[in-house]
C-alpha positions as CSV (number, residue, x, y, z in Angstrom):
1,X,71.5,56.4,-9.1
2,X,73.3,56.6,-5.9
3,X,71.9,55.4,-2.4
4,X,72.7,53.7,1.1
5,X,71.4,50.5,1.2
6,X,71.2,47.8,4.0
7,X,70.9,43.9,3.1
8,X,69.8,41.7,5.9
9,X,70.3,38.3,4.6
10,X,68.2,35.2,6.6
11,X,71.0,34.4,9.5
12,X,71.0,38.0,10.0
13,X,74.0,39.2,8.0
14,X,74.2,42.6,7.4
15,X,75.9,44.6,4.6
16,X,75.5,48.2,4.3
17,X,77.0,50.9,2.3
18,X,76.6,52.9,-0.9
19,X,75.9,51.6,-4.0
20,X,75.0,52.3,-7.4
21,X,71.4,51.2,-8.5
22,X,69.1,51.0,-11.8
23,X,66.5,49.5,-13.7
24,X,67.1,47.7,-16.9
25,X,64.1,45.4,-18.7
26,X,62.6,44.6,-15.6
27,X,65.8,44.3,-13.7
28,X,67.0,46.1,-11.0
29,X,70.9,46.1,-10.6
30,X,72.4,47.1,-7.6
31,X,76.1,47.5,-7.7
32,X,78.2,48.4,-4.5
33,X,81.2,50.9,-4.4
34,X,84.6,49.9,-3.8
35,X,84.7,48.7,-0.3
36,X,81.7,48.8,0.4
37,X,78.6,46.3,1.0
38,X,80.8,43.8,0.9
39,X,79.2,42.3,-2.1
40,X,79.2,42.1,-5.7
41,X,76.6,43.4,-8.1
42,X,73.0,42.1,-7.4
43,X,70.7,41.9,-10.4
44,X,67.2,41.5,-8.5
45,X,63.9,40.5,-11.3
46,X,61.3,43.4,-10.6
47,X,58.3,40.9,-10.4
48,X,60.1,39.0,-7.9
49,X,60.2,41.6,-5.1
50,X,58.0,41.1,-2.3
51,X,56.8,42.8,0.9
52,X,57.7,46.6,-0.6
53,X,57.3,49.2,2.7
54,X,58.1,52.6,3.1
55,X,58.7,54.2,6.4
56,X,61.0,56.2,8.3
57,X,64.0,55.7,9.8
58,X,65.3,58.1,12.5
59,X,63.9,60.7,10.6
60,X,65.2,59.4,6.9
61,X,62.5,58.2,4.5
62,X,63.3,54.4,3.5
63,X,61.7,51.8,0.8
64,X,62.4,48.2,2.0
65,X,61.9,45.2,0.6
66,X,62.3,41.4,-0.4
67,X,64.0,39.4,-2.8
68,X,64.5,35.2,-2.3
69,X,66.0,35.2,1.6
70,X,67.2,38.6,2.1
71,X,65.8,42.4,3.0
72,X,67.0,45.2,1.0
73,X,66.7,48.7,2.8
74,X,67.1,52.1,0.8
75,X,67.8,55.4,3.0
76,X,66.5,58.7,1.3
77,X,69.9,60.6,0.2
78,X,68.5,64.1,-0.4
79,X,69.3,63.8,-4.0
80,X,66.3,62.2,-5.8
81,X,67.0,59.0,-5.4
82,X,64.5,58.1,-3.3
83,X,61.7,59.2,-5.6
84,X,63.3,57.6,-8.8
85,X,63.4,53.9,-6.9
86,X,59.8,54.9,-5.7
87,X,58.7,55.6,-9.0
88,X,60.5,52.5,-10.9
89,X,60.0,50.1,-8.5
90,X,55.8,51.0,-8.8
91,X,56.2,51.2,-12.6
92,X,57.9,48.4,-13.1
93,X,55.9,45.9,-10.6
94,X,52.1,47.5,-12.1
95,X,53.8,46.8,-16.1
């Protein structure tokens, strides 16, 4: 799946952009575009996520949370993505 995604790392680094995500026996993998993020693929352990919120953001539907020392932010893209992290991210922590 495609979506924008925001890390906030503990100093208060951020790294934004699109990525590619998915979910993989129990992992989710979240690999950036070229030139963007300005980071390499991230493979974050499902049970290991903490502090999962969903709000808004000027207007845009977002699921946030936290893995070791750093926030990951999803923006709703209009394409399904949203629901399919939504869904896997619940599946996958209530397995």
């Amino acid at each position: 799946m495609f979506a924008y995604i925001e890390i906030i790392d503990s100093e208060e680094k951020v790294s934004y952009g699109y990525s590619n995500f998915s979910f993989f026996n129990g992992v989710l993998s979240i690999r950036p575009i070229k030139g963007m993020l300005g980071t390499s693929t991230q493979n974050i352990p499902i049970k290991e996520i903490t502090d999962i919120k969903e709000d808004t953001y000027y207007g845009w539907n977002r699921i946030s949370f936290k893995f070791v020392d750093k926030t990951y932010s999803f923006l709703y893209s209009g394409y399904g993505e949203f629901d399919y992290l939504k869904e896997h991210l619940m599946t996958e922590i209530m397995a």
